[in-house]
C-alpha positions in Angstrom: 0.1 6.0 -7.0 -2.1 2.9 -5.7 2.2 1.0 -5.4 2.9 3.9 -2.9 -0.6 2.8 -1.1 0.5 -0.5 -0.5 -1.1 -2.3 -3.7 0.9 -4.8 -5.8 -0.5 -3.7 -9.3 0.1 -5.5 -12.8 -0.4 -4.1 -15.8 -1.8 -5.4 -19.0 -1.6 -3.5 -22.3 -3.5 -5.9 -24.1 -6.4 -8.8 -23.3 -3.8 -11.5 -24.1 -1.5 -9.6 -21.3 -4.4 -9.2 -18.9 -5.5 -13.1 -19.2 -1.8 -14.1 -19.2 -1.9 -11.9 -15.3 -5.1 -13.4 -14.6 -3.8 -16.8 -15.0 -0.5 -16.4 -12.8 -2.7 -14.5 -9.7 -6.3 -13.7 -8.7 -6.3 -9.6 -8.4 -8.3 -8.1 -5.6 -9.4 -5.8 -7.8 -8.8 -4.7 -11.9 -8.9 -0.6 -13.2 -10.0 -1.4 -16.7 -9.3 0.8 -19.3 -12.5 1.4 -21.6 -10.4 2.1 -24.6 -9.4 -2.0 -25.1 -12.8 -1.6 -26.9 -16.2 -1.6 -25.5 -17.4 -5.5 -26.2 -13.5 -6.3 -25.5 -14.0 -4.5 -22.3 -17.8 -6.3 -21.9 -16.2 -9.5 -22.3 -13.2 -9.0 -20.0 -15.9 -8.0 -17.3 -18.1 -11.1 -17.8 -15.4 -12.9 -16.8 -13.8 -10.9 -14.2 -17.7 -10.8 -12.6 -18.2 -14.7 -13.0 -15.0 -15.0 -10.8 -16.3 -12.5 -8.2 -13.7 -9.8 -9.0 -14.7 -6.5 -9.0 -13.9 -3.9 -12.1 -13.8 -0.3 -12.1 -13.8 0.8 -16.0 -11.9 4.1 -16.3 -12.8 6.3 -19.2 -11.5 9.7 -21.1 -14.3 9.8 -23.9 -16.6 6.9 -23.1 -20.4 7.4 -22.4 -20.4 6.7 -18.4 -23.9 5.7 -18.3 -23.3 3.1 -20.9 -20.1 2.3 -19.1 -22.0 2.0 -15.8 -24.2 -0.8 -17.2 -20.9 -3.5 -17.3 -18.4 -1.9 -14.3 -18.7 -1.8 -10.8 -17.4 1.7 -11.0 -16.5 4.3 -13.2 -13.9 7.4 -13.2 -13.6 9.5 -16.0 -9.9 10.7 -17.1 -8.3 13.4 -16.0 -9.2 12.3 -12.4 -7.5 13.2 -8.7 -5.3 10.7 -7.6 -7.2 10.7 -4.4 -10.5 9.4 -6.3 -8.2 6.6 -8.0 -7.2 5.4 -4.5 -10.5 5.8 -2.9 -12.1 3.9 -5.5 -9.6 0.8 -5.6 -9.5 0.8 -2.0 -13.1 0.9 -2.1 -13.3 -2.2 -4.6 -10.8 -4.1 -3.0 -12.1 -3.7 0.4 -9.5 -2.4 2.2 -9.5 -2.4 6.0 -10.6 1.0 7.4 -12.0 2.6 4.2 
């Protein structure tokens, strides 16, 4: 969905796979998947924040008012496509949104 928008997207199934990407290019923006483990997902954050990139923490079973505490944004699973977009486009700052 966000390829056919015009985003280059990466994906990490695993922290070592997300620093590995975060090593080779700086994202504009990172959909982080609550289920890598809440302090996993904390720590992640921390460091995405202390670099200035912003995190949307996307959820199926996750409290998102605790989730809300450590992400810039939150969508909870299933979700529209169009609120997927929005919300990276939103993140990442995309001219005209």
């Amino acid at each position: 969905m966000l390829q056919l928008e015009g985003f280059d997207v990466r994906e990490a199934a695993s922290l070592d796979e997300a620093a590995a990407a975060l090593a080779e290019r700086r994202p504009d923006v990172v959909l982080l998947d609550v289920h890598l483990g809440h302090e996993q997902s904390e720590g992640l954050f921390a460091r995405l924040r202390a670099e200035g990139i912003p995190v949307a923490a996307v959820t199926g079973t996750a409290d998102l008012a605790d989730v809300s505490s450590w992400a810039d944004e939150t969508l909870a699973k299933p979700f529209d496509p169009a609120q997927l977009i929005a919300m990276a486009k939103r993140l990442a700052r995309v001219e005209g949104e």
